[in-house]
N, C-alpha and C positions, 0 to 999 in steps of 0.2 A: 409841663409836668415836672415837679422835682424828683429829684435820684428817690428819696424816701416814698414818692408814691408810686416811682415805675419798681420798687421793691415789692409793697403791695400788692398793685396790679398783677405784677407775676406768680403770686402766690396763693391768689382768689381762691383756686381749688383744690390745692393741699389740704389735705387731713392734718388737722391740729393735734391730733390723738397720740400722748408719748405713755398712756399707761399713768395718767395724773391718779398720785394717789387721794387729792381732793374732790377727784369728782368731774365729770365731765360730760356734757352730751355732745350732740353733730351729728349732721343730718344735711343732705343733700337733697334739695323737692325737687321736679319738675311740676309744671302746671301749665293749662294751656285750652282755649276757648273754641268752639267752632266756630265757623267763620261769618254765620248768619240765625243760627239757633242757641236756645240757651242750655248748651252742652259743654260740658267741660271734665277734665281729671286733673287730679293732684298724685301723684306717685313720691314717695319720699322716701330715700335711703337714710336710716338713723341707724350712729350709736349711741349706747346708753351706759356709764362706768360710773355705780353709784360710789357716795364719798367712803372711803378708808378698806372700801371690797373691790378693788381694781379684778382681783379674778371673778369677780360675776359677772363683769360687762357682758353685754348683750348687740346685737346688731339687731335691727327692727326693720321691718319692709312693710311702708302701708300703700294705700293706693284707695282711692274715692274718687266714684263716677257721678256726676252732678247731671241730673237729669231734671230741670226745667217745664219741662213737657208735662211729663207722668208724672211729676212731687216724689219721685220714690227715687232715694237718693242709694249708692251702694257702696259701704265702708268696710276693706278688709285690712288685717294686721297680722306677721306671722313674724316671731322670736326665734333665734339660734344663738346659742352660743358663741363669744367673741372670737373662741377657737375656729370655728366656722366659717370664718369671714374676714374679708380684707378689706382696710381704709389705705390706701398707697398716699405716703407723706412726697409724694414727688410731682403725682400728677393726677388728673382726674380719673382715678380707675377704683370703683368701690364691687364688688363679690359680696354676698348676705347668700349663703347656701350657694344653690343656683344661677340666682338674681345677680345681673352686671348691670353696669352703670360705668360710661365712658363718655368722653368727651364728644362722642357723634350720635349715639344711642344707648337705647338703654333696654331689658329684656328680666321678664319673671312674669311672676305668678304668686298669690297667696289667698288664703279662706280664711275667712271667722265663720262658722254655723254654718248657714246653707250660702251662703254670699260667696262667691268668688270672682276673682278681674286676674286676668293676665291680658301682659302688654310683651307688645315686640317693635318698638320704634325709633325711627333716627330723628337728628335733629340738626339743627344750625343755620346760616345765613343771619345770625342775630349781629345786636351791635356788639361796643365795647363793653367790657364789666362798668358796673356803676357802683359806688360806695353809699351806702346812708348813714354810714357817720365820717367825720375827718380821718383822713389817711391815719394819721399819725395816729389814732385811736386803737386801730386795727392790731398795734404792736407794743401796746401797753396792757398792762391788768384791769382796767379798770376803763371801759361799763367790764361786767362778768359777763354778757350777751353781747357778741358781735354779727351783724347781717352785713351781705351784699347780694347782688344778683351779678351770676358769673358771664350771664349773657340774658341781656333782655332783649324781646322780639322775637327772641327763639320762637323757629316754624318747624311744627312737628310734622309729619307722616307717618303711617305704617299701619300698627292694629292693634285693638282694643276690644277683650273678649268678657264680659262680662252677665255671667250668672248662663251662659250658654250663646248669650246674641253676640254675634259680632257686630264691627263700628268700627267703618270703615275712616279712619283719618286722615285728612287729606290737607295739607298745608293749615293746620289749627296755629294758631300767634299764641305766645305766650312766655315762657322764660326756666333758664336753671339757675337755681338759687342754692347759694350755702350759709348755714349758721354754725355758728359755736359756742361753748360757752361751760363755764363751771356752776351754772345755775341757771336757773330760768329768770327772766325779769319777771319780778312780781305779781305786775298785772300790767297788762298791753292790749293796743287795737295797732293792729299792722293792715296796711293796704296796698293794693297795687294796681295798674290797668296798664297792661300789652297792647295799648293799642287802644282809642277811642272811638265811637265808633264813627264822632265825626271830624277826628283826626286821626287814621292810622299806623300813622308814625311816630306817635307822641309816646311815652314812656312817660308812670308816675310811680316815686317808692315812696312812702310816707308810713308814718309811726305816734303813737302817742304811748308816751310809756310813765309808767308812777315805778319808784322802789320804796321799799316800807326800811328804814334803820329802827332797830325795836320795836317800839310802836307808835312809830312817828312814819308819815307818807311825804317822799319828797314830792312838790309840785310837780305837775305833768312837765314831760320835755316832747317836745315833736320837729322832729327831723324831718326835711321836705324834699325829696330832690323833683324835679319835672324836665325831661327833653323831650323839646319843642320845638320845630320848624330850625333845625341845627343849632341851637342852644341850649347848654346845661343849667339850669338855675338850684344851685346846689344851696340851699338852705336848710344846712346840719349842724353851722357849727355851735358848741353848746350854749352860750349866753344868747343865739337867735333860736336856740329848741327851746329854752324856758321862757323866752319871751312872746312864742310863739303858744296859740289856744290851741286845745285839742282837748275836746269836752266825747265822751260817747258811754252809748248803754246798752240795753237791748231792747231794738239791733238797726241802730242808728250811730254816727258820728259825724259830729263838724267839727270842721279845722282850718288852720286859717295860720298862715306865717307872709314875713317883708322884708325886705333888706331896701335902698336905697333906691333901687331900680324897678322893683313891681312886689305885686304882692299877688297872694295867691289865697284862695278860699276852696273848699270843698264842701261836699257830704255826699256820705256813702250809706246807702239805704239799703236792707235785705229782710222779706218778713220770715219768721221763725222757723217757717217751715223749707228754707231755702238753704238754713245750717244743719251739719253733723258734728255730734259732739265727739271729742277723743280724748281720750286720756293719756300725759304726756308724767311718765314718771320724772322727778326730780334729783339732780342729784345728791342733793344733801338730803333727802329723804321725803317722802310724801306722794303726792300728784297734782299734778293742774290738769283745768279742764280747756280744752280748745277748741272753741264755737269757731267749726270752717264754713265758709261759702266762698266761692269760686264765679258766682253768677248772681252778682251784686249792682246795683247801681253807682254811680258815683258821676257828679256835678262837680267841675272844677271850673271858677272866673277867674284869671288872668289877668293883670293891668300893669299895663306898661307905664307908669309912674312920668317920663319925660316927655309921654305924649297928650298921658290921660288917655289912653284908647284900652280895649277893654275887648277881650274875646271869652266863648263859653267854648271849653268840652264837656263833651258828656259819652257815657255809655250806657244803655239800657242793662245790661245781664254780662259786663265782660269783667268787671270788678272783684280783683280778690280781697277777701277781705275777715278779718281776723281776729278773736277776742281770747285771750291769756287771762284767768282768771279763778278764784279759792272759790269762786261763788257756787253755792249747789242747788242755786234756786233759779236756774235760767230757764227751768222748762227746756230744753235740748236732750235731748235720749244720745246716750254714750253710746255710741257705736262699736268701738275699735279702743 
């Protein structure tokens, strides 16, 4: 690892937040799957600091329970003032009101309408952070979105209380994730799977993302990363994201990137009624819509190029999976 990415590495979970008077979101999620049903949550610490009104910034706490079973999925979202709340630029300690978030657990509560979820869970045993774009990225202006996942694998425990049931968690796989950014990418399909479910230990972060300059759409770029059987195949850097396909709608996506040594194919399948819609305000002004599912399929072929030999994963329902997009014609009811 070079000096420049064990700088990164160490940084993963710092709050990027200096009070940008251009604008800025960040948002810390967990997420994480049961270990044999198609149950899942997303818990996401966000702030929000729209461009040139740094004193409006907002902290945002949402939290969606994906329910498989019964189709009825539960999406709550609660605002406080940035006064309210802490992002620590040192280390992973985020405060929204009540709501904490730390490096071992995490604890709240919030309501829309009659919906409510409160959580009280620890986590860890995961691996290393992983990047899905090149180190060096991470410490430049430019993408204006930067992801990684701070620990994937991450195994949750503890409790999940939702609409009055509790749900009892009990070693769920899944990961904590931070993004940043002075604006939203465009339009994007972001995916992941903690775990397959006929390799446990495998790890995917992948991305297909467009940026519009005026009114002009750059090509899709799709960043790949997959570990595998102790192997990284980090297929992000930018001349193999544009070379790389990544086609998707609704609410499907195939993708597909190579480098010299293997190549790699997917698709991640979820029917409509398997997403909740959110609304993620902008900084430079507006909103975007975010079609989530959390209990997704996804198909990944593998080919080892030196040998020609050729393995499948797959997972029925442990797929996250993600659409960033103006479109107001998805048929998905906003939630949150």
């Amino acid at each position: 690892m070079h000096d420049k990415d064990q700088v990164v590495y160490g940084e993963v979970n710092r709050a990027r937040y200096r009070g940008q008077h251009l604008g800025h979101y960040e948002s810390f999620f967990q997420r994480a799957n049961h270990p044999g049903r198609p149950l899942a949550f997303w818990i996401r610490y966000t702030l929000f600091s729209p461009a040139l009104r740094p004193e409006d910034a907002t902290g945002e706490l949402w939290a969606v329970f994906f329910n498989g079973e019964t189709k009825r999925h539960t999406a709550v979202k609660k605002e406080l003032h940035i006064n309210e709340c802490l992002f620590d630029t040192t280390r992973l300690y985020v405060r929204i009101g009540e709501a904490q978030l730390t490096d071992t657990a995490l604890k709240g509560y919030a309501r829309t309408g009659q919906d409510n979820i409160a959580w009280d869970l620890s986590y860890g045993r995961g691996s290393e952070p992983l990047l899905l774009l090149p180190a060096a990225l991470y410490r430049t202006k430019l993408p204006a979105a930067k992801s990684l996942v701070g620990m994937p694998l991450a195994r949750y425990s503890g409790m999940l209380e939702v609409n009055g049931e509790a749900i009892d968690v009990s070693d769920w796989v899944g990961s904590q994730n931070h993004n940043w950014g002075s604006r939203h990418t465009d339009l994007y399909a972001w995916g992941q799977v903690a775990g397959f479910d006929t390799h446990p230990e495998s790890f995917l972060e992948v991305a297909t993302a467009r940026l519009k300059v005026g009114s002009l759409w750059t090509p899709p770029m799709t960043p790949l990363v997959l570990r595998h059987q102790g192997q990284e195949f980090a297929l992000n850097g930018l001349f193999r994201s544009v070379r790389a396909t990544g086609r998707f709608g609704y609410f499907f996506w195939n993708f597909a990137s190579e480098n010299r040594d293997v190549a790699v194919q997917g698709t991640m399948v979820a029917p409509r009624e398997t997403f909740v819609g959110l609304n993620y305000y902008n900084p430079p002004g507006g909103a975007k819509h975010c079609l989530n599912t959390k209990i997704a399929m996804c198909t990944l072929r593998l080919e080892d190029k030196a040998t020609g030999t050729s393995e499948v994963l797959e997972t029925k329902n442990r797929a996250a999976f993600e659409i960033l997009t103006d479109d107001r014609n998805h048929g998905v009811p906003i939630a949150a």
